[in-house]
Steps between C-alpha positions, in 0.01 A plus 500: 500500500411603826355844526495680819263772606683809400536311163140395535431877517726585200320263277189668574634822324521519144769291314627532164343367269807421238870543487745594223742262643789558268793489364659863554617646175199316324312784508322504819562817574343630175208234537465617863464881438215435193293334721511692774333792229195251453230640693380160611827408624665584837871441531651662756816769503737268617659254246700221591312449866732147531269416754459184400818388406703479823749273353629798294376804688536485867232675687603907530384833643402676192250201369262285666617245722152374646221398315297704640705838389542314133094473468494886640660553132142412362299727705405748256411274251137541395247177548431524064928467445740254464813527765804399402882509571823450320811332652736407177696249743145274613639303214838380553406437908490236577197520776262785357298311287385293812447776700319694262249220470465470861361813538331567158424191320295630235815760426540536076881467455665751232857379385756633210745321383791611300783328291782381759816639381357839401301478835774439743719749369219805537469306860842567573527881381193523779703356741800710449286806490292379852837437702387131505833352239876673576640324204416744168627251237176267396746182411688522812156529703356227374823280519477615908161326526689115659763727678209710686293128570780435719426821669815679369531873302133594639458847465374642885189637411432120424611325728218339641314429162824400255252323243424800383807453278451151442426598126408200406227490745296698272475368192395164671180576312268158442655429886330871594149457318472169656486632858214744392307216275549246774260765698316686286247373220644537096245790539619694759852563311581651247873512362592770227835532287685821536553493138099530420489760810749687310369488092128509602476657836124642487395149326672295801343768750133424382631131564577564878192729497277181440705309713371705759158544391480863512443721169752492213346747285665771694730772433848348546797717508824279405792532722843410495712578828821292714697507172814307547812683553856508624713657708777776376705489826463259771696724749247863446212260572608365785583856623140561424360214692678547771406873522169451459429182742856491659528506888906585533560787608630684198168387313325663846674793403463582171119443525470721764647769303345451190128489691645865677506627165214328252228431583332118474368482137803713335735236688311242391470631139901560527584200605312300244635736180860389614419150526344443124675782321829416678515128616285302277512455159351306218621115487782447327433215185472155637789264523406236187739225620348539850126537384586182297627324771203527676256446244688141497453459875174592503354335142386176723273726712366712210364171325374402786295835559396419155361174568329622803333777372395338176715801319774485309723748716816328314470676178352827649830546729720361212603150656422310222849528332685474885693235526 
């Protein structure tokens, strides 16, 4: 890679110094705000920084498009700590791994990996909830995925990144660790089942503690946050969106006179009862048929995740009787 000066400069700054790179709904988020609590570990307040992921993130105003302003994320780290970051979709793009390594070579690699069908369908809640997927019903949504490849039934907001709902994409897992093992030494990476995060979370914590050689005797408070759920009405939470980042005039509006007459945190407070007590709403049971379905799809890349990690992933996730 050719580096030029302002990058030169950049790379003089402090760089992370690993990466939870994913998947979302693994338990990143949970694994991201523990070690931020470690004393000897800086992360900093924004998650999901994307910078390095362009594929799936264009560059924005509201996070870093230079390197330079991405390594100003690090300043406050002390000399003693390790920096790190945690961008949940570094593992399904396609180019991070590479440009990770260009700038940090010596970068430990954090990944969590979580049984496909049970997986994709907390994926797709997410993307209902973000405004990312339009279509609510998780069969029909993933039966969209060759309809969008030919650049049809994109939603706007994705229009210039439609993999995102390329579900498939992301449970392309031995293809995934390969990109980060093709750069990074065996030691460098470290891949952890959602399924031990989740039954022994302060034992697999003391695991990525050691990983990152800083002290695991230390007082670990267990989190669980980003709980999957769904939404109630499709329609009230679109009204809500567009109130609250809408440019029409009517959304103008009615912000305008809600700001005349609350003030910024009771607004904020307001707006964010409505939407969970109101809009969203524990999932509904799983479709069997469908979660069967895609257990069958999917078998073929669960035994080979098994064979590649040396673990047998097919009886853990319940493959072994999948025909």
């Amino acid at each position: 890679m050719t580096i030029s000066a302002e990058q030169g400069a950049a790379l003089r700054k402090r760089m992370p110094d690993f990466f939870i790179v994913g998947h979302p709904k693994c338990g990143t988020t949970a694994l991201w705000e523990m070690l931020r609590a470690h004393p000897q570990i800086y992360m900093p307040a924004v998650k999901e920084v994307r910078f390095f992921a362009p594929d799936l993130h264009p560059r924005s105003n509201v996070l870093p498009s230079t390197l330079e302003e991405y390594a100003s994320l690090f300043d406050h780290a002390e000399p003693s700590q390790r920096a790190g970051e945690a961008s949940p979709l570094y593992l399904v793009s396609h180019v991070a791994a590479s440009l990770i390594a260009d700038v940090q070579p010596a970068a430990r690699i954090i990944v969590i990996l979580r049984e496909p069908a049970s997986f994709l369908r907390s994926l797709h809640l997410q993307w209902v909830r973000s405004h990312f997927e339009t279509e609510k019903d998780f069969g029909k949504a993933i039966l969209l995925e060759r309809v969008r490849r030919q650049g049809k039934r994109i939603p706007p907001s994705l229009s210039s990144r439609p993999q995102m709902l390329f579900y498939s994409e992301y449970v392309r897992y031995v293809e995934q660790l390969r990109r980060y093992h093709s750069l990074f030494s065996p030691e460098q990476v470290l891949v952890l089942i959602y399924d031990d995060f989740r039954r022994a979370n302060e034992g697999t914590m003391r695991t990525v503690l050691r990983f990152l050689e800083v002290d695991d005797t230390t007082s670990i408070a267990v989190k669980e946050v980003n709980t999957s759920v769904r939404m109630r009405s499709q329609r009230l939470d679109n009204m809500l969106h567009a109130v609250s980042v809408g440019g029409s005039p009517v959304a103008r509006a009615v912000k305008a006179t809600i700001k005349a007459v609350a003030p910024r945190r009771l607004r904020r407070q307001a707006l964010s009862a409505t939407h969970h007590r109101i809009v969203m709403g524990k999932p509904r049971p799983a479709d069997e048929d469908l979660m069967r379905e895609l257990r069958v799809r999917f078998k073929d890349e669960v035994v080979a995740l098994s064979e590649y990690l040396d673990r047998d992933l097919v009886t853990l996730w319940g493959y072994e009787n999948v025909a």
